[in-house]
N, C-alpha and C positions, 0 to 999 in steps of 0.2 A: 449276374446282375439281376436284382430283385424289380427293379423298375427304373424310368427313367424322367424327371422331374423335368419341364419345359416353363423356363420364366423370361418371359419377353424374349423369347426365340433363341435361351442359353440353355443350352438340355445337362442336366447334370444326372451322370446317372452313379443311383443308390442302393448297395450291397445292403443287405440285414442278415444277420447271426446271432443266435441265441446263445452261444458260448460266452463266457465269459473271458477266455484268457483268448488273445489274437493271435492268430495262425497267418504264418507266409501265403498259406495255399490260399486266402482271402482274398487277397488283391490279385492276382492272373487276372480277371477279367476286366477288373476296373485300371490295370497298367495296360490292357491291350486296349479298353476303351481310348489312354492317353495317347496311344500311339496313333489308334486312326485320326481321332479327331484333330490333335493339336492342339493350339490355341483357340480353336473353334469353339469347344467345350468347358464350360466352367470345370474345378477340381472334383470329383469325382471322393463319394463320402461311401464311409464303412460306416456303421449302425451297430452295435455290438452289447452284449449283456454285460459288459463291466462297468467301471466306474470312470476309470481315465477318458478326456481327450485330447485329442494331441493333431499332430499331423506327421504320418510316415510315408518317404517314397512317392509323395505328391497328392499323398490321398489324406483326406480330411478324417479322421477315426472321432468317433462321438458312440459317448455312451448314452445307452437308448433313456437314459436320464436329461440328459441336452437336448431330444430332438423337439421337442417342442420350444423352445428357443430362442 
């Protein structure tokens, strides 16, 4: 986990990867984020050097073309 974004006390935290194609091993930390927080946490986003977004496994994936957004 790259950092962790706080918007009126919903902490959402955000991976970044310069790869292009997305790898399983990306999300470990942001599905273990899902598991402590719960519902506490907003969805938990992947940043990534492709083009797709989507949403896999609970996690939000945006290509670092979306994050400004």
């Amino acid at each position: 986990m790259d950092l962790i974004v706080d918007k009126a006390g919903v902490l959402t935290p955000v991976e970044i990867k310069s790869g292009q194609t997305v790898s399983d091993d990306w999300f470990k930390g942001l599905e273990r984020w899902l598991k402590l927080v719960g519902e506490k946490g907003a969805s938990p986003t992947l940043i990534y050097g492709g083009e797709e977004s989507y949403t896999h496994r609970g996690v939000d994936v945006l290509s670092w073309r979306q994050c400004t957004k």
